[in-house]
C-alpha positions as CSV (number, residue, x, y, z in Angstrom):
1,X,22.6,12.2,174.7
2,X,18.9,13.7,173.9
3,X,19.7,13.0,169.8
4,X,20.4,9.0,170.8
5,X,16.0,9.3,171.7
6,X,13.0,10.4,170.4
7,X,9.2,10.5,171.5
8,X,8.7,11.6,175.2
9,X,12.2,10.0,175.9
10,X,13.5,12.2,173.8
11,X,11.9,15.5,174.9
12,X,12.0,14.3,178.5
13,X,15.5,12.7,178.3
14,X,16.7,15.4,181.4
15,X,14.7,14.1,183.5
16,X,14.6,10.1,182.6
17,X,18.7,10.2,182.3
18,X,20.1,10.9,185.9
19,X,23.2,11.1,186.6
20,X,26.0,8.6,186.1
21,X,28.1,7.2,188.8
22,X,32.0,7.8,188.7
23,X,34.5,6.5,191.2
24,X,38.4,5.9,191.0
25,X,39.8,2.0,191.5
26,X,43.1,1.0,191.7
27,X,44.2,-2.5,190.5
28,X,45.8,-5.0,193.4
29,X,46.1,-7.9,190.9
30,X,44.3,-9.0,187.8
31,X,41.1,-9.8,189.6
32,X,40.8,-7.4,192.0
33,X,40.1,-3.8,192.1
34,X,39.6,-1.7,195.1
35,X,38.2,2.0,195.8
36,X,40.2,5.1,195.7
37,X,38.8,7.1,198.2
38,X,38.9,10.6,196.1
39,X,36.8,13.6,196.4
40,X,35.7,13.6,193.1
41,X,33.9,10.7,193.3
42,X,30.2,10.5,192.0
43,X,27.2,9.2,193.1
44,X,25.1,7.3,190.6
45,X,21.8,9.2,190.5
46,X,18.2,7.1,189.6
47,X,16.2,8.8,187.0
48,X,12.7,10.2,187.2
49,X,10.0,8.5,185.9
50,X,7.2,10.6,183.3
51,X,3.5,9.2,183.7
52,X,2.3,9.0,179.5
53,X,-1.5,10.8,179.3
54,X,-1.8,7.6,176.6
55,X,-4.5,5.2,178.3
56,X,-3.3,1.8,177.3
57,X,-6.9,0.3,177.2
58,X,-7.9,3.3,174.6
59,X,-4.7,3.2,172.5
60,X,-5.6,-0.4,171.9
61,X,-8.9,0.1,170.6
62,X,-7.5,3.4,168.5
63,X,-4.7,1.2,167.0
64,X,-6.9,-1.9,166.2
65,X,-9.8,0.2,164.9
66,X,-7.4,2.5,162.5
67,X,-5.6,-1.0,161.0
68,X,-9.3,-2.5,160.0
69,X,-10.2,0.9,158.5
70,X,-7.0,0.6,156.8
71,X,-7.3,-2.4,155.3
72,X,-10.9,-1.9,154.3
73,X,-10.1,0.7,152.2
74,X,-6.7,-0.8,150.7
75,X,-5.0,2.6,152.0
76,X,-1.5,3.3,152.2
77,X,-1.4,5.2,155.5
78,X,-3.5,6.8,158.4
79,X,-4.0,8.1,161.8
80,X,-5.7,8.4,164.6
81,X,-6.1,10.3,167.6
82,X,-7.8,10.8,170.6
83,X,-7.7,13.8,173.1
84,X,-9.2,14.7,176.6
85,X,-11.2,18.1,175.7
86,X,-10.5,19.6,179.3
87,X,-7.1,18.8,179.5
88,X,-5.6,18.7,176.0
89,X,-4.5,15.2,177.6
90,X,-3.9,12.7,174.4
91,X,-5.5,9.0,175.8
92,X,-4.4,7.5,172.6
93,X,-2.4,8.3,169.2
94,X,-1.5,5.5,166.4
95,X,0.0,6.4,162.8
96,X,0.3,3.3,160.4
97,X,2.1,2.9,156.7
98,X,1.7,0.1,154.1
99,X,4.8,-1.0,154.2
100,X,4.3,-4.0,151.6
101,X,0.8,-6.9,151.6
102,X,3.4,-9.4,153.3
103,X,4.4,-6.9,156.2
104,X,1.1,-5.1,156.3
105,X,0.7,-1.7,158.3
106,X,4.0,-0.9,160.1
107,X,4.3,2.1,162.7
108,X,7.2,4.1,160.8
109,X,6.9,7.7,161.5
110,X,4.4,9.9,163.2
111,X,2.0,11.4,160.7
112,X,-0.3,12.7,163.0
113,X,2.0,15.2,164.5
114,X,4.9,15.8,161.6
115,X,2.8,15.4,158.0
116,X,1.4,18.6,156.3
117,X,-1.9,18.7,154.2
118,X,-4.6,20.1,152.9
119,X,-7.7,19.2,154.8
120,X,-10.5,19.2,152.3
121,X,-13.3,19.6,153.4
122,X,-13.0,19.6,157.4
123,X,-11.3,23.0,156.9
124,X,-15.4,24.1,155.9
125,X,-15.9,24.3,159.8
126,X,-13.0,27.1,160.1
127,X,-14.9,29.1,157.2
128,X,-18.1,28.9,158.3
129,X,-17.0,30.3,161.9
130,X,-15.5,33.1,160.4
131,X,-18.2,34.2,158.4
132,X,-20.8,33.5,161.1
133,X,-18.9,35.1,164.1
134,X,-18.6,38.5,161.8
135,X,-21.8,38.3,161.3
136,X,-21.7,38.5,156.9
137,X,-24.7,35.3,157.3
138,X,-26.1,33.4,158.6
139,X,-27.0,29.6,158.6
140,X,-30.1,30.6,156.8
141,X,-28.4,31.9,153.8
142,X,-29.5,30.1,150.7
143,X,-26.6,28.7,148.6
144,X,-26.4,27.1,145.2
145,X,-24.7,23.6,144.9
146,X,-23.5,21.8,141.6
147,X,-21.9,23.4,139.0
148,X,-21.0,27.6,139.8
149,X,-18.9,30.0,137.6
150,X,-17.4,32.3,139.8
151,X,-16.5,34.9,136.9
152,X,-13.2,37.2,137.9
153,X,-13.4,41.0,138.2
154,X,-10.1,41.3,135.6
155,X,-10.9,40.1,132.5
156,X,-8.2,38.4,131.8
157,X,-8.1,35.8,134.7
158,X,-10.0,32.4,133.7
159,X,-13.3,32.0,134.7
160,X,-12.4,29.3,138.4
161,X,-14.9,26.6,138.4
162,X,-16.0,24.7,141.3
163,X,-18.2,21.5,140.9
164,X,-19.8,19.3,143.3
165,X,-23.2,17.2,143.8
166,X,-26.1,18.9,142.7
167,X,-28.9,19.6,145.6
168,X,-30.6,22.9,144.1
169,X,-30.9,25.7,146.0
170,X,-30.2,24.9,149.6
171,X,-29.8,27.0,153.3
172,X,-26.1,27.3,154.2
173,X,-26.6,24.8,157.0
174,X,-27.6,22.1,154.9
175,X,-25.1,22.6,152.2
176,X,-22.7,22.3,155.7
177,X,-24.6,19.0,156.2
178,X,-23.9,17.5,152.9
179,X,-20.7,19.4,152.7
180,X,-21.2,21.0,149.3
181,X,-18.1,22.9,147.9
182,X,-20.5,25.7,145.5
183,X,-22.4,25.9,148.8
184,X,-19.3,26.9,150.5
185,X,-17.6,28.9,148.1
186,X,-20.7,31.2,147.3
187,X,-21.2,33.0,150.6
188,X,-17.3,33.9,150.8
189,X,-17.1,35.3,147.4
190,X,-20.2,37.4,148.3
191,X,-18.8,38.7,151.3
192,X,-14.7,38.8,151.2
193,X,-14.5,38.6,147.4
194,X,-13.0,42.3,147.8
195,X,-11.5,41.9,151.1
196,X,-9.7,38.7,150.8
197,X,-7.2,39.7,153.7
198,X,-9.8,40.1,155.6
199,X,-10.9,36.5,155.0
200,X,-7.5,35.5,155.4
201,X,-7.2,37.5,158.5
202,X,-10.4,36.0,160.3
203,X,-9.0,32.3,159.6
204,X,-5.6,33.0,161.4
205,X,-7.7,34.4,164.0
206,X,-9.5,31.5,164.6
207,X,-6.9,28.7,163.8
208,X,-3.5,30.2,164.9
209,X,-0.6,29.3,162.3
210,X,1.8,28.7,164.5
211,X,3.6,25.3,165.7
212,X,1.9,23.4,169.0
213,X,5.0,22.9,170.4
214,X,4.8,19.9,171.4
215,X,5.8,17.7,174.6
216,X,6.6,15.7,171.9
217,X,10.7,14.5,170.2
218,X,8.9,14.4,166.3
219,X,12.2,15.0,164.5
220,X,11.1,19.3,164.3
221,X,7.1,19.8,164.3
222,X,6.7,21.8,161.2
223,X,5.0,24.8,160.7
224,X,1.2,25.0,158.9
225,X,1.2,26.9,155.9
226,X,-1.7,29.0,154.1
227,X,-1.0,30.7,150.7
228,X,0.2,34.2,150.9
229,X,-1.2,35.0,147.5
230,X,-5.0,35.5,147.7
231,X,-5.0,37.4,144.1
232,X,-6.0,34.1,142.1
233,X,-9.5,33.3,142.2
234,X,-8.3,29.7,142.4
235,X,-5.9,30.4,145.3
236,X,-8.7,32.6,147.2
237,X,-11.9,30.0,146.7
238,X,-9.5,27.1,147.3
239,X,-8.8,28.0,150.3
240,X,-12.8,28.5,151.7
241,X,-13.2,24.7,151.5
242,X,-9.9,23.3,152.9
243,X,-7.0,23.5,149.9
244,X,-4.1,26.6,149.6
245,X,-3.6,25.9,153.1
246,X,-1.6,22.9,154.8
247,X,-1.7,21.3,158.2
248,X,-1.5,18.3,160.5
249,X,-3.8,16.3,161.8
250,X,-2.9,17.3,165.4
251,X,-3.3,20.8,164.4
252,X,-6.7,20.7,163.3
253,X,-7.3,18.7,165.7
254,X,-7.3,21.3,168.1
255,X,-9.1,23.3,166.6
256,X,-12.2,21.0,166.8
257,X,-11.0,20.4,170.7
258,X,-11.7,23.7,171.0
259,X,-14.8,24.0,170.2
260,X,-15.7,20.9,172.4
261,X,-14.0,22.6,174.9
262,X,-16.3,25.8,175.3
263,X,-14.7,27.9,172.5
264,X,-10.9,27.6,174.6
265,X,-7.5,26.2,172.8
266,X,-5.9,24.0,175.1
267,X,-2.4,22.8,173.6
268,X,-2.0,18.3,173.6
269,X,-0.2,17.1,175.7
270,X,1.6,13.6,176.1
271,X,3.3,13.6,180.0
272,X,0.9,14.0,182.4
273,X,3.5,14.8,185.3
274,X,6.9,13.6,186.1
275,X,7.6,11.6,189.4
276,X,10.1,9.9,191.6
277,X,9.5,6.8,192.7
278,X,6.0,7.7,194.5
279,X,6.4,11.5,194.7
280,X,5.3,14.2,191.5
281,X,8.0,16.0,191.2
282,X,6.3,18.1,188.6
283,X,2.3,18.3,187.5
284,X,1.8,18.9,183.7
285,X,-0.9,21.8,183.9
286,X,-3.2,22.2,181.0
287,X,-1.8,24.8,178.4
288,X,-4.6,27.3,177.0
289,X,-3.7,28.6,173.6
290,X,-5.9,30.7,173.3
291,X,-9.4,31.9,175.6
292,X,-12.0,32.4,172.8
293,X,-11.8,31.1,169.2
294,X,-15.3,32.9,168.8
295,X,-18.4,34.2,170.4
296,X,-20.2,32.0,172.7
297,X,-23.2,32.4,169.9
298,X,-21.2,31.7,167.3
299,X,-20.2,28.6,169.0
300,X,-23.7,27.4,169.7
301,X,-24.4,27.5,165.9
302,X,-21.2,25.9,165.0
303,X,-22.1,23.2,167.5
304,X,-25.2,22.4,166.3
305,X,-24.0,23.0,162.8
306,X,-21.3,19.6,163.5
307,X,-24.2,17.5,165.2
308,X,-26.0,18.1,161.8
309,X,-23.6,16.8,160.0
310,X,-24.0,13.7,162.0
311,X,-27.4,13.6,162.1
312,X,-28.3,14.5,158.8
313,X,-25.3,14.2,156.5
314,X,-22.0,13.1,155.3
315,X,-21.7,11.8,158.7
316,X,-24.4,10.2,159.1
317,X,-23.2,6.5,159.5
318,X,-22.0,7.6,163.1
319,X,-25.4,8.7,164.2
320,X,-26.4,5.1,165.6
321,X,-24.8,5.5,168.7
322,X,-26.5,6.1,172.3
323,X,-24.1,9.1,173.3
324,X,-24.1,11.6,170.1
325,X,-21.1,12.4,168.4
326,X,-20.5,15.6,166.5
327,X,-17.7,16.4,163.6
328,X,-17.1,17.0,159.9
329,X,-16.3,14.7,157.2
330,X,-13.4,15.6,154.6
331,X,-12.3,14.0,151.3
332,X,-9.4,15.7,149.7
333,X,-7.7,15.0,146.1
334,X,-4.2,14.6,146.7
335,X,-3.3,14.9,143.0
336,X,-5.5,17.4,141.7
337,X,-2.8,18.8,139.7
338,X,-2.4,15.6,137.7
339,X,-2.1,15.1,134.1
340,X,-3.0,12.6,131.8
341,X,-3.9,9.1,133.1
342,X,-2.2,9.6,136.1
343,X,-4.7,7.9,138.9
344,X,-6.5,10.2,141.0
345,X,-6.0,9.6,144.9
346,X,-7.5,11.0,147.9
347,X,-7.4,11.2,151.5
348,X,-10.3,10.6,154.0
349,X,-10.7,12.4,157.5
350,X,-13.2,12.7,159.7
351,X,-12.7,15.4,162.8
352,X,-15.2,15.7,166.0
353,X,-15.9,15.2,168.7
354,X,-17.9,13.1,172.0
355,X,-20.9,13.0,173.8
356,X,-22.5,15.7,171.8
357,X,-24.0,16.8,175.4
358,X,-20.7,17.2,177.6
359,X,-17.8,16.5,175.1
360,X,-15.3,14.2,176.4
């Protein structure tokens, strides 16, 4: 019974189960029991076996590395994951929750693959593609960064404020680097302020809304969601730097992998083939999502545009290492709608990819 697992037992339970051995006996005495010989007798049948893409030595150093982050920042939950940019092969994946201070960090459930969210601010890297690869700027485009009133065409929609840091007037590259929400905002209101579809549109193009599928028993992967109502200013420059839209971490992800991975979306996987005893019965191919999330120059900016961040900004603490490493920082209020004295919270992330050079 497939419902009794879940995991890759559960999704691979046909193959791992086998077949169960039946046979008639008839009773001599009350000890002994002989073999009917009947027709209908069957043969006990071995399982297969499924080889895991998870390296062991990796999922160690994932799983130890996410607990001390954990506990350094007195957080209640978190993830991590690691995936082979070729091959969409995950090497490691660990998801942890508070469960109390005695207990500590418990695995529970698996966030990575089954929790919803809005990104913050490593959703930026999805905007900036889509207005780079349809050519409305480019990383040259100066931006403001602070305080900006983005005043509505009807007059009687509130005036949406978006605040951040202040660094003056800035390219849009920089404001990237420093990951300035004005700076973000500004260049999509200029250019898909009266085509917000379009906006909308380019985003789905890029990042497919749509579940992964996984080779994976979660309990029902669910499916991302992005606001179908772009007529509120709020709604519209919410979702430019990584809010009004809501997905996992193994979604997004992918769409980093991606870019690692020459612009192609290759789907994770978690079974690399499926054998018996020495013999593969069955090779798990790599699964291409889609060919081209963008143009190969578009791609080369966005690239460079991620090594920046590492380089130069909010990244910057991971730029001591002798290989490179390229990605985008997020930090996302979780209760933004709160009232009163209600404590705010937030949620870290940090999305990329390694060597910078030939991404592993």
């Amino acid at each position: 019974d497939s419902s009794s697992f879940n995991g890759l037992d559960g999704f691979y339970n046909s193959y791992l189960c086998g077949q169960q051995g039946e046979r008639l006996e008839r009773r001599l005495n009350k000890d002994i029991w002989i073999p009917v010989n009947d027709t209908d007798q069957k043969r006990a049948i071995n399982g297969q076996d499924i080889v895991a893409t998870i390296d062991t030595r990796l999922q160690d150093l994932a799983e130890s590395s996410l607990r001390r982050c954990l506990i350094e920042n007195d957080a209640d939950y978190g993830c991590v994951v690691l995936m082979e940019v070729e091959t969409g092969y995950v090497r490691a994946i660990s998801n942890l929750t508070l469960i109390d201070s005695a207990k500590g960090y418990k695995e529970i459930r698996n966030i990575a693959c089954t929790d919803l969210y809005e990104p913050g601010s490593t959703y930026k890297t999805i905007t900036a593609m889509v207005l780079i690869d349809n050519n409305k700027c480019d990383t040259s485009y100066i931006v403001p960064t602070g305080v900006k009133k983005f005043n509505p065409k009807n007059k009687d929609s509130e005036i949406h404020d978006v605040k951040d840091f202040s660094y003056g007037n800035i390219s849009m590259k920089r404001s990237f680097e420093v990951s300035s929400n004005v700076g973000t905002c500004q260049p999509v209101w200029e250019f898909y302020n009266n085509k917000r579809n379009e906006f909308v549109n380019g985003i789905k193009r890029i990042l497919p809304y749509q579940r992964l599928n996984l080779d994976l028993d979660v309990g029902g992967e669910p499916i991302p969601r992005i606001e179908t109502d772009m007529n509120p200013d709020r709604n519209f420059l919410n979702l430019a730097y990584g809010y009004s839209s809501n997905i996992t971490a193994l979604q997004l992800l992918t769409f980093y992998n991606a870019i690692a991975n020459n612009g192609t979306m290759v789907k994770p996987l978690f079974c690399s083939e499926i054998k018996e005893g020495d013999k593969t019965i069955k090779k798990i191919e790599p699964e291409v999502i889609k060919e081209e999330i963008c143009s190969n120059r578009t791609l080369k900016i966005i690239q460079s545009m991620l090594e920046g961040v590492v380089e130069n900004g909010s990244g910057r603490r991971l730029s001591k290492t002798p290989y490179g490493i390229a990605g985008k920082t997020g930090t996302s209020q979780i209760n933004y709608m709160h009232k009163g004295n209600e404590h705010m919270t937030y949620r870290a992330s940090f999305a990329g990819y390694f060597p910078t050079d030939n991404p592993k």
